[in-house]
C-alpha positions in Angstrom: 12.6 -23.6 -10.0 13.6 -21.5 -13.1 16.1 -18.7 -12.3 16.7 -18.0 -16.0 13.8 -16.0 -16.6 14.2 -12.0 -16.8 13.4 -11.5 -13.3 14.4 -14.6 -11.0 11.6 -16.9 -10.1 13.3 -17.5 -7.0 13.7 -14.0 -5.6 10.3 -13.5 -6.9 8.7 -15.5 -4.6 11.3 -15.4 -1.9 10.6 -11.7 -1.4 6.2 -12.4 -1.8 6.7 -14.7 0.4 8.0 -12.2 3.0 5.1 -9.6 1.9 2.7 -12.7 2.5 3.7 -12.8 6.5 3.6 -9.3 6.6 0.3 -9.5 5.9 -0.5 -12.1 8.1 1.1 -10.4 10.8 -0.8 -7.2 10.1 -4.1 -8.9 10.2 -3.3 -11.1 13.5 -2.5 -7.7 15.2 -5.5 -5.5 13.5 -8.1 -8.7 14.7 -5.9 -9.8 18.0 -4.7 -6.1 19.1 -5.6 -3.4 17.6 -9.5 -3.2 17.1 -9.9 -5.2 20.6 -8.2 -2.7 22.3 -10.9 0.3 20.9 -13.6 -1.7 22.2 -12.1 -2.0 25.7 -15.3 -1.1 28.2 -17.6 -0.1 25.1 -20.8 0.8 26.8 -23.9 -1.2 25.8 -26.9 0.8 24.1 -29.6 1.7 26.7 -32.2 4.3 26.9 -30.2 5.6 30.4 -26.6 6.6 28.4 -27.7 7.0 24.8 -24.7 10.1 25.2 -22.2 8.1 26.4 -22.9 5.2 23.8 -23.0 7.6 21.1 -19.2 9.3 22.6 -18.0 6.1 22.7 -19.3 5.0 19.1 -18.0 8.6 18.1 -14.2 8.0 19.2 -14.4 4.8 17.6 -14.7 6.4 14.4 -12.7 8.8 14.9 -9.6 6.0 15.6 -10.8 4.3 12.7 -9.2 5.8 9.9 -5.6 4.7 11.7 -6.5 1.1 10.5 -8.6 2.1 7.4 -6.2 4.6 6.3 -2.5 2.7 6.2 -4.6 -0.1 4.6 -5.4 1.9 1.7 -2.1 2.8 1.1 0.3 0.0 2.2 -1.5 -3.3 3.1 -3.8 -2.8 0.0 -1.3 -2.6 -2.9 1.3 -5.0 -0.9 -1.5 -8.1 -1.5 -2.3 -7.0 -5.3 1.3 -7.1 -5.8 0.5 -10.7 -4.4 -1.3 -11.9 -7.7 1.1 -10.9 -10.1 4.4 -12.1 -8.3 2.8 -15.1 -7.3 1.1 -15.0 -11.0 4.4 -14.7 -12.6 6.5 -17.5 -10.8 4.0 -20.0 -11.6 3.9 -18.9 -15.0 7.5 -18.9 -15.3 8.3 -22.3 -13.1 5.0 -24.1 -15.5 7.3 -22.5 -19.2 10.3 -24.2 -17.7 8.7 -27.5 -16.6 6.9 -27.8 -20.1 10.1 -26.9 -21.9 12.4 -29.7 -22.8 15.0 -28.2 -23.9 15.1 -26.5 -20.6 14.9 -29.7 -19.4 17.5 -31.3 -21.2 19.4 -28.4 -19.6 19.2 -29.1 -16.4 17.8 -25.2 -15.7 17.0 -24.6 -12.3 16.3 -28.2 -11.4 13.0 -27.5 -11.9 9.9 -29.2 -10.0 6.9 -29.8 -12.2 4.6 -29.4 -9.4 5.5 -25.9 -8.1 3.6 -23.7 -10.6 0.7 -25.3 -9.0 1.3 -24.1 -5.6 2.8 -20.6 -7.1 -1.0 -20.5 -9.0 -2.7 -20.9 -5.3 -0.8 -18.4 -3.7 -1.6 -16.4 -6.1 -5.1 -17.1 -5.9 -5.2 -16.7 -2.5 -3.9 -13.1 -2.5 -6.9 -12.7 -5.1 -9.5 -13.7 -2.6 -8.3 -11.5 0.2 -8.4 -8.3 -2.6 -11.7 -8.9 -3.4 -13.1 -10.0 0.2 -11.5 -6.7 1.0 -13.6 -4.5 -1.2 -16.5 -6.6 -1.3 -17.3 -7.1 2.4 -14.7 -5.3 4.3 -15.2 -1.6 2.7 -18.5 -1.1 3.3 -18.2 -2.2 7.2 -15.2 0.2 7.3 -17.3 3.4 5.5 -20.4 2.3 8.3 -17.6 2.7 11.2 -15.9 5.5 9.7 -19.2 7.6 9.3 -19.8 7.8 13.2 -16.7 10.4 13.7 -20.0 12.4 12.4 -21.5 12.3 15.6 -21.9 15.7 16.9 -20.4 15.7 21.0 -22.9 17.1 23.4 -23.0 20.9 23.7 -21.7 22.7 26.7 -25.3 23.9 27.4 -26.4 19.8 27.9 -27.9 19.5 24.5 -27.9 16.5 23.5 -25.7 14.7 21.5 -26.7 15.2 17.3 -26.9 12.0 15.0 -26.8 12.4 11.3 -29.6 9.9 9.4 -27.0 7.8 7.6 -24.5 7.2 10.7 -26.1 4.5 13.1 -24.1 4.4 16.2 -26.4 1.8 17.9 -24.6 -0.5 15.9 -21.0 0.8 16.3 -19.4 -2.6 18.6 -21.9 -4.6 16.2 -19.6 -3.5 13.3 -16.3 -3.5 15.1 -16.8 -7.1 15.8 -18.1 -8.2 12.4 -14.9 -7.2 11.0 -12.8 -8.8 13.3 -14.7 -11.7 12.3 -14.6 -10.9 8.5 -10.8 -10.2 8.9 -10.3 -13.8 10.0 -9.9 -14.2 5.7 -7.5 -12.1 5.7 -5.4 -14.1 8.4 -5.7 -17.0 6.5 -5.7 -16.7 2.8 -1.7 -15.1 3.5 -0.5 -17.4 5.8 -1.5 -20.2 3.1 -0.4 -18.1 0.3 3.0 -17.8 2.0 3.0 -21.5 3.6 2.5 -22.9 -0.4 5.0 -20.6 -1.5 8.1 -21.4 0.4 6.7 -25.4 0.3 7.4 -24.7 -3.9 10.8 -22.7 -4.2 11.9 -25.9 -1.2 10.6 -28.2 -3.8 12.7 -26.7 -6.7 15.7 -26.8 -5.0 
């Protein structure tokens, strides 16, 4: 692997790597943990406790946001920053295989092969950023929209649903994306697996 390059191949991917298993271990605990614990004793839909269904399906999105939320702002950016890192050591490691002077050199002992598994990690991190927005955002709006459930009045009126929030379908959606979320268990554990496998390799 290259270490002459501005920034270090090496810590480069050494430090992904670590963001990579983050992830993984963010998305094990969300899929595992997290969301399986909200739907502990989730009433079924009946016409008998259409009130307690819809408080159920209401706290649900209310809790929601706590997953959606640091997401967003940490989880989000910390597997875009996935594609470049990962983009970059395989472009640099590929530069320093191809070049024989740096070759001739003996620079970094470099491993022809590595850019390749760099390139897949990297591609990896691309496929869980756009599974994310593609399929996961609109399951986490259709959650989030059920904190708009209006709670039954103290007079025993009955519980108000906005047109556009469906909370019939509330443990529906929950477990869809557990089930969606199973890409994002996988693509960083192989992103991260690949990774180390290549900066062994150019040692």
């Amino acid at each position: 692997m290259s270490n002459n390059s501005i920034i270090p191949t090496t810590a480069v991917v050494g430090i992904q790597a670590a963001a990579s298993f983050i992830l993984l271990g963010n998305a094990i605990t969300q899929s595992f943990m997290g969301v399986p614990a909200l739907l502990v004793d989730f009433p079924r839909p009946s016409a008998t406790n259409t009130e307690e269904y819809n408080a159920a399906a209401r706290k649900l999105g209310r809790a929601w946001p706590v997953f959606w939320n640091m997401g967003n702002v940490f989880f989000r950016p910390l597997s875009t920053l996935g594609i470049f890192a990962y983009g970059y050591a395989a472009y640099a490691t590929m530069q320093a295989a191809s070049s024989p002077l740096l070759r001739d050199l003996g620079v970094g002992n470099v491993e022809t092969t590595s850019w390749k598994l760099y390139a897949i990690s990297a591609a990896c991190h691309l496929v869980t950023v756009v599974h994310s927005a593609v399929n996961m955002q609109p399951i986490n709006e259709k959650i989030d929209r059920l904190k708009n459930i209006k709670p039954a009045g103290m007079n025993g009126e009955a519980v108000k649903v906005e047109k556009e929030v469906q909370p019939e379908l509330a443990e529906f959606w929950a477990r869809k994306w557990i089930r969606l979320n199973t890409v994002r268990i996988v693509m960083p554990a192989v992103a991260g697996t690949l990774a180390l496998v290549g900066a062994l390799k150019g040692q």
